[in-house]
PDB file of N, CA, C and O in Angstrom:
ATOM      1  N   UNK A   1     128.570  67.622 116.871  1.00  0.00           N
ATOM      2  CA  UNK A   1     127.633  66.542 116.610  1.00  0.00           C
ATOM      3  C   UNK A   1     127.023  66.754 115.230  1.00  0.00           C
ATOM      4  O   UNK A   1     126.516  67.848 114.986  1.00  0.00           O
ATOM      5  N   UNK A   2     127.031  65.837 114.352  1.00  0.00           N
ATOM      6  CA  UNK A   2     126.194  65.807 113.465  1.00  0.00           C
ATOM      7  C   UNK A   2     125.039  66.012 113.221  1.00  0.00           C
ATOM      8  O   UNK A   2     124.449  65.428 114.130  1.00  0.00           O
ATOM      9  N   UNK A   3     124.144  66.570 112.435  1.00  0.00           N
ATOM     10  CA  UNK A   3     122.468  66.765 112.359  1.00  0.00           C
ATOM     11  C   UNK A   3     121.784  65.398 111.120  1.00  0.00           C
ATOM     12  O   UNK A   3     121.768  65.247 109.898  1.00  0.00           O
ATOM     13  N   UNK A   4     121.471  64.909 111.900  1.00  0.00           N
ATOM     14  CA  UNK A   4     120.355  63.764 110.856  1.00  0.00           C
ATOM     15  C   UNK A   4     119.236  64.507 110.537  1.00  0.00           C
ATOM     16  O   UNK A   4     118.849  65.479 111.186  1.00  0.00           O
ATOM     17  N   UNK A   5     118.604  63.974 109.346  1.00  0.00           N
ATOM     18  CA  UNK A   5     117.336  64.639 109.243  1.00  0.00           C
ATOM     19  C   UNK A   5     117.462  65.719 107.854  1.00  0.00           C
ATOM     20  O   UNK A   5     118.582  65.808 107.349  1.00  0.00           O
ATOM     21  N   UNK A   6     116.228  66.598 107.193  1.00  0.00           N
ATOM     22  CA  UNK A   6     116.417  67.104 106.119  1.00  0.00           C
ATOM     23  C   UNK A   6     117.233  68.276 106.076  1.00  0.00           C
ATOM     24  O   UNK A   6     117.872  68.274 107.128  1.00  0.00           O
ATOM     25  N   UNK A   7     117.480  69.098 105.514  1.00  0.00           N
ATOM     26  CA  UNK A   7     118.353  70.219 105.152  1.00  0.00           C
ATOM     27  C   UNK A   7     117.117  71.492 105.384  1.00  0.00           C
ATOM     28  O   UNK A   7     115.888  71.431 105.387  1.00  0.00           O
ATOM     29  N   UNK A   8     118.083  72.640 105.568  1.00  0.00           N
ATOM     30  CA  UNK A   8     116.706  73.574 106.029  1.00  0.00           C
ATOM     31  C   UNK A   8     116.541  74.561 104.463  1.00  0.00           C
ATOM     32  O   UNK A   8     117.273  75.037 103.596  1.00  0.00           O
ATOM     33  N   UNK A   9     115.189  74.480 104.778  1.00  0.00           N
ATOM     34  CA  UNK A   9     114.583  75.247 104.096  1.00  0.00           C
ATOM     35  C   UNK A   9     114.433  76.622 104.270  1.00  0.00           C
ATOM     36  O   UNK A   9     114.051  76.964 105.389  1.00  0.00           O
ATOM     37  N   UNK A  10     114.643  77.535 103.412  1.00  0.00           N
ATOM     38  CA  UNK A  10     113.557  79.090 103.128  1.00  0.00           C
ATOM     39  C   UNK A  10     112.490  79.400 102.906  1.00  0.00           C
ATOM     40  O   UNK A  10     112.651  79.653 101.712  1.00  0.00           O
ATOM     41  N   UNK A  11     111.762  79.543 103.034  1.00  0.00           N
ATOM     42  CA  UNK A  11     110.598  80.171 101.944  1.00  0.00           C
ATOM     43  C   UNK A  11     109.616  81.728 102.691  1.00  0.00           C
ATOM     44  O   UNK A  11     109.972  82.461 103.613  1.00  0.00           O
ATOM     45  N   UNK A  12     108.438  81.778 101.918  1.00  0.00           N
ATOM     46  CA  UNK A  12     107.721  82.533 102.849  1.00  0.00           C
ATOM     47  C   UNK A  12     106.015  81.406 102.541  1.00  0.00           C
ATOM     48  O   UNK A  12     105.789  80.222 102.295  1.00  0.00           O
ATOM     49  N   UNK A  13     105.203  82.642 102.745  1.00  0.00           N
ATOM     50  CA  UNK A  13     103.950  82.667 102.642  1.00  0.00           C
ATOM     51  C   UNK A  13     103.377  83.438 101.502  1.00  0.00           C
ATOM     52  O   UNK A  13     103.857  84.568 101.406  1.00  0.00           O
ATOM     53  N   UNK A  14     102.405  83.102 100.540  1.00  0.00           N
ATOM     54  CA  UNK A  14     101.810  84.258  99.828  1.00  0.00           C
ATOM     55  C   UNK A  14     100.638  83.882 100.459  1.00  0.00           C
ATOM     56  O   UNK A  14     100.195  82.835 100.931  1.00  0.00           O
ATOM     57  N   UNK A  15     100.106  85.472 100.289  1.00  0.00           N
ATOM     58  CA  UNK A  15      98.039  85.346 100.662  1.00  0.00           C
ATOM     59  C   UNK A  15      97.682  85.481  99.172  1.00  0.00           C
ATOM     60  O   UNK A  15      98.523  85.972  98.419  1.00  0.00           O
ATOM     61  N   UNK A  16      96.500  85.081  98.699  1.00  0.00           N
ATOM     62  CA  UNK A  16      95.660  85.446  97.858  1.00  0.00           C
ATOM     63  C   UNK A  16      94.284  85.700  98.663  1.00  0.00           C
ATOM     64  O   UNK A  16      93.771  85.066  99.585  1.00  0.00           O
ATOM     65  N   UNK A  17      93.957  86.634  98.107  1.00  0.00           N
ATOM     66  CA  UNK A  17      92.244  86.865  98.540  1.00  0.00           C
ATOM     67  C   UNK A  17      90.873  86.855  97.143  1.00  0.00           C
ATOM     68  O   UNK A  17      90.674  87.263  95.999  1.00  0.00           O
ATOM     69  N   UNK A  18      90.229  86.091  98.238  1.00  0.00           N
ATOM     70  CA  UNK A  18      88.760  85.683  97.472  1.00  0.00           C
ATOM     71  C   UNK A  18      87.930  86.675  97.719  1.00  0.00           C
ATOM     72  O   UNK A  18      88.050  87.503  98.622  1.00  0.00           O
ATOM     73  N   UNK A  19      86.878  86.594  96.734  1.00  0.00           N
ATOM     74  CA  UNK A  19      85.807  87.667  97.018  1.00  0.00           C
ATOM     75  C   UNK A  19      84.348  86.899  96.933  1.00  0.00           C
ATOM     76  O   UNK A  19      83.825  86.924  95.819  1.00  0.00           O
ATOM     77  N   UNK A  20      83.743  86.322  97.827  1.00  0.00           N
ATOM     78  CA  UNK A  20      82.629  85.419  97.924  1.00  0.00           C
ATOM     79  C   UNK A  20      81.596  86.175  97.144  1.00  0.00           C
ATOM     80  O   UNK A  20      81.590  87.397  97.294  1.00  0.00           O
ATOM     81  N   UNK A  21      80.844  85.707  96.446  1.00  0.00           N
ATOM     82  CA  UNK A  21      79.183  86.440  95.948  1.00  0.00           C
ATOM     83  C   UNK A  21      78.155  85.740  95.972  1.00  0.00           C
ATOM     84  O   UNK A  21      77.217  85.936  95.200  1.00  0.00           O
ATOM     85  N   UNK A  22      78.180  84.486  97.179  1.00  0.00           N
ATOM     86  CA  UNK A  22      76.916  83.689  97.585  1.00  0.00           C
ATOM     87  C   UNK A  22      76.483  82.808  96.594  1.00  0.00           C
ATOM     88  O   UNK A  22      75.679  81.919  96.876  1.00  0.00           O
ATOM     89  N   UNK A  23      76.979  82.968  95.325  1.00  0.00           N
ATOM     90  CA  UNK A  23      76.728  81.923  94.434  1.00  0.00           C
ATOM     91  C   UNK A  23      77.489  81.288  93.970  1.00  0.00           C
ATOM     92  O   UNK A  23      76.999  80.188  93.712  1.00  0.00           O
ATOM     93  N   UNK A  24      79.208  81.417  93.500  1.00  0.00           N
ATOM     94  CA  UNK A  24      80.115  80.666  92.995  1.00  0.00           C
ATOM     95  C   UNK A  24      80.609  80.053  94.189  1.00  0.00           C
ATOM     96  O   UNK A  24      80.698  80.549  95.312  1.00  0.00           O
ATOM     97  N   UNK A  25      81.090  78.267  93.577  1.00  0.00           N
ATOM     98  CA  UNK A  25      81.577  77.145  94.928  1.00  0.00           C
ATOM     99  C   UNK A  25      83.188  77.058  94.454  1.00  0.00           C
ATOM    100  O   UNK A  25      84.075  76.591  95.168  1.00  0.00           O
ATOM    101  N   UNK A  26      83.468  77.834  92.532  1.00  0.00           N
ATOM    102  CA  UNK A  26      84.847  77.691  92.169  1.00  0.00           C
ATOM    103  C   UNK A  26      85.763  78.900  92.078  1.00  0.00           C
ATOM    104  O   UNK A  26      85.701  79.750  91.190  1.00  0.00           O
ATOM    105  N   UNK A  27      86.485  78.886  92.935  1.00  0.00           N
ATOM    106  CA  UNK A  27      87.176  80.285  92.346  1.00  0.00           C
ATOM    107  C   UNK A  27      88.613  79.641  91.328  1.00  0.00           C
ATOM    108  O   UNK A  27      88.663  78.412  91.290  1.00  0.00           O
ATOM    109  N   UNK A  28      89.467  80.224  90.727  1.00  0.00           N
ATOM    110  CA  UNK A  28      90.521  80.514  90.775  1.00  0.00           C
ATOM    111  C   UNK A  28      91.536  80.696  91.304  1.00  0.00           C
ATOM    112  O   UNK A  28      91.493  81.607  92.132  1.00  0.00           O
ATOM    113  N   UNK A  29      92.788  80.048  91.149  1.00  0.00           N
ATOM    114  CA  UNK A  29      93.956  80.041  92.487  1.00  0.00           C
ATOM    115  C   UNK A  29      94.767  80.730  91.423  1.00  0.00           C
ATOM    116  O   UNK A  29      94.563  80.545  90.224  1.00  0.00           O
ATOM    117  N   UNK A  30      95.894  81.703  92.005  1.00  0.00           N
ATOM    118  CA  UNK A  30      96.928  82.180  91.388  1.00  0.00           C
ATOM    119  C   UNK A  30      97.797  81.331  90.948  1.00  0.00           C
ATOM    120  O   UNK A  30      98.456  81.549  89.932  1.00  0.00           O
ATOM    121  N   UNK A  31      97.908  80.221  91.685  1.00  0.00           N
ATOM    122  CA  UNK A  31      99.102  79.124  91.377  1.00  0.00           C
ATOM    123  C   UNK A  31      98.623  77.464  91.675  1.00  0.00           C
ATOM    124  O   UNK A  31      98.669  76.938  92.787  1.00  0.00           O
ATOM    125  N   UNK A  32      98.285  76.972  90.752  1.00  0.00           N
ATOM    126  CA  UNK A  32      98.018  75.538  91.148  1.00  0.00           C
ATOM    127  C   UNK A  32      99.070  74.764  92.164  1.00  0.00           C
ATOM    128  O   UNK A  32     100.288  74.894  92.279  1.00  0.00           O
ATOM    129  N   UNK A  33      97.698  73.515  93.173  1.00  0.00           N
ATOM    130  CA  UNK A  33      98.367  73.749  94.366  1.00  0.00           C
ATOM    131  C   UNK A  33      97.245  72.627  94.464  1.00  0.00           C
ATOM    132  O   UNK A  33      96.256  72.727  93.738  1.00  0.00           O
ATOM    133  N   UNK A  34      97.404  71.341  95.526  1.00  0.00           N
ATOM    134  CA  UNK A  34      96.958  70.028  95.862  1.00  0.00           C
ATOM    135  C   UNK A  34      95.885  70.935  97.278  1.00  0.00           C
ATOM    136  O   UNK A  34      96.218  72.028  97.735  1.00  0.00           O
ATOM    137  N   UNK A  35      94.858  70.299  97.653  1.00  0.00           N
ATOM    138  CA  UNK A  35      94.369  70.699  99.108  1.00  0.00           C
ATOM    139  C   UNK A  35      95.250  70.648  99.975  1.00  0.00           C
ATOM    140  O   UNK A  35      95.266  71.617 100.735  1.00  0.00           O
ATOM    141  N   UNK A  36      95.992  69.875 100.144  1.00  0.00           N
ATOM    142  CA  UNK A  36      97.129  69.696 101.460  1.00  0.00           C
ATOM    143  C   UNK A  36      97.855  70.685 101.303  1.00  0.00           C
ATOM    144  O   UNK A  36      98.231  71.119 102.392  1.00  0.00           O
ATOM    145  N   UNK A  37      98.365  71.453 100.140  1.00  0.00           N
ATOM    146  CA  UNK A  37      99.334  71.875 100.136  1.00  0.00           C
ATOM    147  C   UNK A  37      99.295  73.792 100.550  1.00  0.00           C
ATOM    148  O   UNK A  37     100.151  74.656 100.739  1.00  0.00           O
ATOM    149  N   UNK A  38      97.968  73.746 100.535  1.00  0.00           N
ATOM    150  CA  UNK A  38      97.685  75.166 100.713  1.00  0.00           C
ATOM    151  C   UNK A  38      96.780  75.508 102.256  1.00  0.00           C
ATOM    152  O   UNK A  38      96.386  74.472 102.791  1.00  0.00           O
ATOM    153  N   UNK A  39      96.565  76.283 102.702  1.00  0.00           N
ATOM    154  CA  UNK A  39      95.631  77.004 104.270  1.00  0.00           C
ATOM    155  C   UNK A  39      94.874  77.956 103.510  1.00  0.00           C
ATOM    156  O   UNK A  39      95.266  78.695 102.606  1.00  0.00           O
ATOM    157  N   UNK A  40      93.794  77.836 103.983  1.00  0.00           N
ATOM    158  CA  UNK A  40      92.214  78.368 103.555  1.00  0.00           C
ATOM    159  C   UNK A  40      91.562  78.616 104.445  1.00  0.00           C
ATOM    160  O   UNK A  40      91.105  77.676 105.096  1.00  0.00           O
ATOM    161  N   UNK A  41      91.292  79.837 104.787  1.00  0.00           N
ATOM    162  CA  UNK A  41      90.572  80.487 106.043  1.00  0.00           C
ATOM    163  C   UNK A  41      89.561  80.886 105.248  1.00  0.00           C
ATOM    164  O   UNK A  41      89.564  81.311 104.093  1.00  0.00           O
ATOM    165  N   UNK A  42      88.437  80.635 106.256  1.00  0.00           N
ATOM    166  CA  UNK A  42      86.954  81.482 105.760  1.00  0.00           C
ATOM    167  C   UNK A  42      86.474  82.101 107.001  1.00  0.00           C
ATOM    168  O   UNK A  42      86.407  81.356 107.979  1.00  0.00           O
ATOM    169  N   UNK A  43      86.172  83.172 107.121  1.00  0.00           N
ATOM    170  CA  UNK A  43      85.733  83.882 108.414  1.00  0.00           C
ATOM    171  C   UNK A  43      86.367  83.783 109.161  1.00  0.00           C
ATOM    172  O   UNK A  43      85.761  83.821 110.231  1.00  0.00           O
ATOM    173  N   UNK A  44      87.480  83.648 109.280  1.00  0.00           N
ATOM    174  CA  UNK A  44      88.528  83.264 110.532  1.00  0.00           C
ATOM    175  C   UNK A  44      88.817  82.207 110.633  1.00  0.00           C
ATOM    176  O   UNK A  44      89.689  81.876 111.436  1.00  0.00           O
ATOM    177  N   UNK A  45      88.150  81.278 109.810  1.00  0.00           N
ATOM    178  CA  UNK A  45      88.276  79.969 110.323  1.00  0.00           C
ATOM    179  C   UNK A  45      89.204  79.386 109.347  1.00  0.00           C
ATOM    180  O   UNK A  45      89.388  79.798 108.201  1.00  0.00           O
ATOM    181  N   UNK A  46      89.883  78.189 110.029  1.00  0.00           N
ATOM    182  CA  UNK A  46      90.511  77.261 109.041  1.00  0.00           C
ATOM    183  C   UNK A  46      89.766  76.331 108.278  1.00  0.00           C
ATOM    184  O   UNK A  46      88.782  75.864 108.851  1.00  0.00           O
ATOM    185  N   UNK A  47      89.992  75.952 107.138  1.00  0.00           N
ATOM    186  CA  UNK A  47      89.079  75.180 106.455  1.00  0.00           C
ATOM    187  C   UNK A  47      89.858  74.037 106.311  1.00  0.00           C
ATOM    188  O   UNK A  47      91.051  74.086 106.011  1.00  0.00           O
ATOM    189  N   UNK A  48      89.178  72.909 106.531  1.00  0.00           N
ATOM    190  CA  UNK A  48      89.767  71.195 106.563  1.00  0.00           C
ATOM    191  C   UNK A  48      89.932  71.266 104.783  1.00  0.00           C
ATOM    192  O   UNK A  48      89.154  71.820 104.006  1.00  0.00           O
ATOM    193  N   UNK A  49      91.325  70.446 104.413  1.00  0.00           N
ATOM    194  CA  UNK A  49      90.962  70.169 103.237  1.00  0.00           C
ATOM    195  C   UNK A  49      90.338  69.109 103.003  1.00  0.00           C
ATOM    196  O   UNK A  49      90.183  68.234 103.855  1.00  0.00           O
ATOM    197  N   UNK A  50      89.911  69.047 101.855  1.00  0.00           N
ATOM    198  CA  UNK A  50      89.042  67.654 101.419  1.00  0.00           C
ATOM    199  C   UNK A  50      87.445  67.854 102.149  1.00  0.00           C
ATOM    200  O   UNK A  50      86.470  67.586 101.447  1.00  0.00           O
ATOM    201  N   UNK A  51      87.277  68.246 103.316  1.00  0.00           N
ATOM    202  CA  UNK A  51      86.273  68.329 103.799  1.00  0.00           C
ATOM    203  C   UNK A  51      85.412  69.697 103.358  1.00  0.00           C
ATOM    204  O   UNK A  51      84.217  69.574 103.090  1.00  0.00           O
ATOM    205  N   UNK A  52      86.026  70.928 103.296  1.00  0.00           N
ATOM    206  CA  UNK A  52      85.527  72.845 103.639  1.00  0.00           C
ATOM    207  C   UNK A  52      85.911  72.762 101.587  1.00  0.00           C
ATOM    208  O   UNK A  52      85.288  73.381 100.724  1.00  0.00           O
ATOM    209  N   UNK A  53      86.951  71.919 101.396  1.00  0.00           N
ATOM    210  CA  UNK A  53      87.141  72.935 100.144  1.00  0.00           C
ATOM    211  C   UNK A  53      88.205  71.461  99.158  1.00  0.00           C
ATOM    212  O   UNK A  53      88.934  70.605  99.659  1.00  0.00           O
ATOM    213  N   UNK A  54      87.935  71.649  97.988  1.00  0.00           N
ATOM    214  CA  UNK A  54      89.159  69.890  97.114  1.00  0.00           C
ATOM    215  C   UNK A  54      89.646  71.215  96.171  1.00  0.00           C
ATOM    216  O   UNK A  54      89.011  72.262  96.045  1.00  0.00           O
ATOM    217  N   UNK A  55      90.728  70.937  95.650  1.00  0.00           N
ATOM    218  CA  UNK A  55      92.189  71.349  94.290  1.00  0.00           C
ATOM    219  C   UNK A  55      91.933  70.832  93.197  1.00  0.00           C
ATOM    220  O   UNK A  55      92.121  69.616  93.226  1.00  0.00           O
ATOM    221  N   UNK A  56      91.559  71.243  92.168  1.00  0.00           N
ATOM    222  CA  UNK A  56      91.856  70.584  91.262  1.00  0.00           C
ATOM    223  C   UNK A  56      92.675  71.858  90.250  1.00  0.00           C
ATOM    224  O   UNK A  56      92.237  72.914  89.794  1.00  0.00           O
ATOM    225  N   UNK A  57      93.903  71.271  90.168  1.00  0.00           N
ATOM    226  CA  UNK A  57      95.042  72.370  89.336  1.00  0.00           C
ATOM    227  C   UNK A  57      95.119  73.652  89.662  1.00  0.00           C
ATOM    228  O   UNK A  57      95.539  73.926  90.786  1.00  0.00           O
ATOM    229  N   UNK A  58      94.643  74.958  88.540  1.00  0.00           N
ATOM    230  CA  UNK A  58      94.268  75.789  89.666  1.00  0.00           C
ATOM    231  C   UNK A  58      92.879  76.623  90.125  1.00  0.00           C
ATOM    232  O   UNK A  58      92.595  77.818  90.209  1.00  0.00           O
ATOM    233  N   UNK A  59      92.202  75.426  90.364  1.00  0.00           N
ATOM    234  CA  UNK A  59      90.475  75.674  91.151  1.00  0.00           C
ATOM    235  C   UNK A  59      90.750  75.482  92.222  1.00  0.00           C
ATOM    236  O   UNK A  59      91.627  74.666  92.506  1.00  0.00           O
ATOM    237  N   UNK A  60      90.033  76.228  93.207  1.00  0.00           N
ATOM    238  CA  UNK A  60      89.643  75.501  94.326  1.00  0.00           C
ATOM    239  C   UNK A  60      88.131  75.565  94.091  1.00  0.00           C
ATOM    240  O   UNK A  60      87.598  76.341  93.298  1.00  0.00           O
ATOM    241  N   UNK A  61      87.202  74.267  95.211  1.00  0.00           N
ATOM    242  CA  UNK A  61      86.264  74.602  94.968  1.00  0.00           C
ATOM    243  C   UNK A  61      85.783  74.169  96.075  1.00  0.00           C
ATOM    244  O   UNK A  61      86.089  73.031  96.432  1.00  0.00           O
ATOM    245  N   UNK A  62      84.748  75.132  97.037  1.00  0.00           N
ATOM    246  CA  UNK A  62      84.106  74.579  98.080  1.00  0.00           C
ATOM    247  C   UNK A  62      82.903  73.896  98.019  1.00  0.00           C
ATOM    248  O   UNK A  62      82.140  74.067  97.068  1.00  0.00           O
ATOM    249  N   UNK A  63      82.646  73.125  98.948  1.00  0.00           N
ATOM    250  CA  UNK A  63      81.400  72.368  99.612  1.00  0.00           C
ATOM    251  C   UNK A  63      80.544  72.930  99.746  1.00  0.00           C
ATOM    252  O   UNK A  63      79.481  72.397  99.428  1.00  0.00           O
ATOM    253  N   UNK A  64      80.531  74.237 100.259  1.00  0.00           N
ATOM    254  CA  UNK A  64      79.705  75.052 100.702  1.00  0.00           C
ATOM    255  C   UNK A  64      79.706  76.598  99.899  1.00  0.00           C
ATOM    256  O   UNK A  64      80.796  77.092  99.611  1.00  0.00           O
ATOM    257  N   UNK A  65      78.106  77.507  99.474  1.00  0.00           N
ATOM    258  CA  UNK A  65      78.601  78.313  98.729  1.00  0.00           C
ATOM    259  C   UNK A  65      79.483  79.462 100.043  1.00  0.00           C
ATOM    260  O   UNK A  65      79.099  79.358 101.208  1.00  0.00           O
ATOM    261  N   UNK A  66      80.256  80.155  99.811  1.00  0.00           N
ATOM    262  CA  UNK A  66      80.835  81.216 100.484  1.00  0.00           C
ATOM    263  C   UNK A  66      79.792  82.663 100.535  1.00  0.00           C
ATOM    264  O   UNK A  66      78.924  82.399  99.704  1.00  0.00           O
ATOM    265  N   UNK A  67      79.521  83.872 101.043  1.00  0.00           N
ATOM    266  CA  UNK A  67      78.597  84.312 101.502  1.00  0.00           C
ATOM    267  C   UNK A  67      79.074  85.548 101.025  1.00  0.00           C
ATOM    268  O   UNK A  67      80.270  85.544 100.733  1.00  0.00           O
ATOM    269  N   UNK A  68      78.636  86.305 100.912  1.00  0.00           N
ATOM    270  CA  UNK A  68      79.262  87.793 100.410  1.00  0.00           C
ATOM    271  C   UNK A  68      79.200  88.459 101.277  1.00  0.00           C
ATOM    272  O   UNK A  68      78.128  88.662 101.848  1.00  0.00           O
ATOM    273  N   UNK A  69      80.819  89.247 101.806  1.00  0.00           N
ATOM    274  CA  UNK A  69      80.937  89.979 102.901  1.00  0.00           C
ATOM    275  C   UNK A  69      82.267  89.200 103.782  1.00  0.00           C
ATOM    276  O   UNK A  69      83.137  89.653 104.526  1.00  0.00           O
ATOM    277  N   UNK A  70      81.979  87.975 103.348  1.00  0.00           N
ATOM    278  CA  UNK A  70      82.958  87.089 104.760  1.00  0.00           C
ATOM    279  C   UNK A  70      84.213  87.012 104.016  1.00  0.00           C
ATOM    280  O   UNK A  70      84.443  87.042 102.807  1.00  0.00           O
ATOM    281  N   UNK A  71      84.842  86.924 104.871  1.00  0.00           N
ATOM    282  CA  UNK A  71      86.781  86.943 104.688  1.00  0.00           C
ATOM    283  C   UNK A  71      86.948  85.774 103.852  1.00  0.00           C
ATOM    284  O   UNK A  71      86.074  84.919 103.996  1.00  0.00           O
ATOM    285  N   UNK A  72      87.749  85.562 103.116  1.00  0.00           N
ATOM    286  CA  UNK A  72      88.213  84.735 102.106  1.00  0.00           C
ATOM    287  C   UNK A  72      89.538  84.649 101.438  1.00  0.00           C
ATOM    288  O   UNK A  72      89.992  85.424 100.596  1.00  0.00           O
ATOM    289  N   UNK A  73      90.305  83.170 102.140  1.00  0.00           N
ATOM    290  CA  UNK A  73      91.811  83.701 101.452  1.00  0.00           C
ATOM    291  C   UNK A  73      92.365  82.395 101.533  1.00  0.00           C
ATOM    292  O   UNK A  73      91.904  81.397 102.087  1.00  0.00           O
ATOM    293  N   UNK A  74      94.032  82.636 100.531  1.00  0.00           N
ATOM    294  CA  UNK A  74      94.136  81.272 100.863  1.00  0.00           C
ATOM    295  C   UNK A  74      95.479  81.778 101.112  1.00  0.00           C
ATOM    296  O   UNK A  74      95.802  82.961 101.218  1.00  0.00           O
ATOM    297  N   UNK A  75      96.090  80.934 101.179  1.00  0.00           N
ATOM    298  CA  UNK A  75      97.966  80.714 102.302  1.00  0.00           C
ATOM    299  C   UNK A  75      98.519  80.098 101.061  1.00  0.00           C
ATOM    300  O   UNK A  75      97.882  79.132 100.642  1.00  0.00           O
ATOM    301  N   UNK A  76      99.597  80.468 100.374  1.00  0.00           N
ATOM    302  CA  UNK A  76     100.351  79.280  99.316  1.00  0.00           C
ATOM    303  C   UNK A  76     101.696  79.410 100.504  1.00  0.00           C
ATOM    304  O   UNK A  76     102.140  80.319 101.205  1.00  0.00           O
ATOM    305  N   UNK A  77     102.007  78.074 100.291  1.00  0.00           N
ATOM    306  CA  UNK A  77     103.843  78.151 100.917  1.00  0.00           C
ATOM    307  C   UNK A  77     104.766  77.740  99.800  1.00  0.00           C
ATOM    308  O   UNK A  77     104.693  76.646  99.241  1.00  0.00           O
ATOM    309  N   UNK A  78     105.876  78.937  99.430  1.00  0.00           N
ATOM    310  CA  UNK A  78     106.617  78.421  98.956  1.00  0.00           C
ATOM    311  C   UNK A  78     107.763  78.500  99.376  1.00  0.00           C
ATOM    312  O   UNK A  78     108.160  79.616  99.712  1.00  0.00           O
ATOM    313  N   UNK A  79     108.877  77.064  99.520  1.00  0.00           N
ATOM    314  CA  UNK A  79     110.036  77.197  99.968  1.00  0.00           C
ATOM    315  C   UNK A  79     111.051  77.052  99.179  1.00  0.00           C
ATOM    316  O   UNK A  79     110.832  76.389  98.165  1.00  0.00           O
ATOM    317  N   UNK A  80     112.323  77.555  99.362  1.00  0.00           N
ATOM    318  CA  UNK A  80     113.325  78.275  98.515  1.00  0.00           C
ATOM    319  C   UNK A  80     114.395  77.003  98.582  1.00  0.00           C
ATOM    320  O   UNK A  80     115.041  76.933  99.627  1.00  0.00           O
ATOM    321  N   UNK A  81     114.604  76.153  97.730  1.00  0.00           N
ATOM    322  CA  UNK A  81     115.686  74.578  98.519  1.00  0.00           C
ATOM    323  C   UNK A  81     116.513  74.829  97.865  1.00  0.00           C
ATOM    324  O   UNK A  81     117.515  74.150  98.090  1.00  0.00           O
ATOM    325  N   UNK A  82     116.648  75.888  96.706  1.00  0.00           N
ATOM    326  CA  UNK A  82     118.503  76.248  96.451  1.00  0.00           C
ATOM    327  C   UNK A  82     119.024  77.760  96.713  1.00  0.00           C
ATOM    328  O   UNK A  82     119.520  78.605  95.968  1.00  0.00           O
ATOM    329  N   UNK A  83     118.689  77.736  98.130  1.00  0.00           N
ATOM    330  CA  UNK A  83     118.676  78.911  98.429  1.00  0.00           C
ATOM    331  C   UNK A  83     120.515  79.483  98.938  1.00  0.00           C
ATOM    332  O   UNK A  83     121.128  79.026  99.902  1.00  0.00           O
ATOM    333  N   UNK A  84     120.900  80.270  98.225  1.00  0.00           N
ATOM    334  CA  UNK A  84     122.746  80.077  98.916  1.00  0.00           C
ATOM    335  C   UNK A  84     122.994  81.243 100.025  1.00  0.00           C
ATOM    336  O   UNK A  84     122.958  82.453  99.805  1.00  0.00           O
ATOM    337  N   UNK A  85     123.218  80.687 101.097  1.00  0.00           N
ATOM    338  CA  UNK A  85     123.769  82.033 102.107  1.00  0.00           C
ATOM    339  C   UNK A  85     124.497  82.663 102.080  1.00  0.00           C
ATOM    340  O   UNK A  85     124.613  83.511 102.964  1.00  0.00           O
TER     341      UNK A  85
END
């Protein structure tokens, strides 16, 4: 049987980690990246984009200041589409 539908992908995950100091709302991203396109945990938690945190190139910048002490990171996905087996 044939497969409809896209071709499969590779990739992994990178983490980057933040370091909150209760006063900055902008950090720096290793790799510019849209809100959708990245996962942003703060304290365990997932952060909504557009809502917890917006992209602009490579800023992120939250809504809220982040707290010094609490977990801070973000998820990049990158997938591999000329990948040869």
């Amino acid at each position: 049987m044939a497969y409809i539908g896209r071709g499969v992908e590779f990739g992994e995950f990178i983490k980057q980690t933040l370091t909150p100091n209760s006063s900055t709302t902008a950090f720096a991203m290793n790799h510019a990246a849209s809100a959708n396109s990245i996962l942003v945990v703060y304290g365990n938690v997932v952060q909504e984009p557009g809502v917890g945190y917006t992209c602009a190139g490579s800023t992120i910048t939250f809504t809220g200041t982040p707290v010094t002490g609490t977990s801070l990171y973000i998820i990049y996905t990158v997938s591999y589409t000329h990948l040869t087996l």
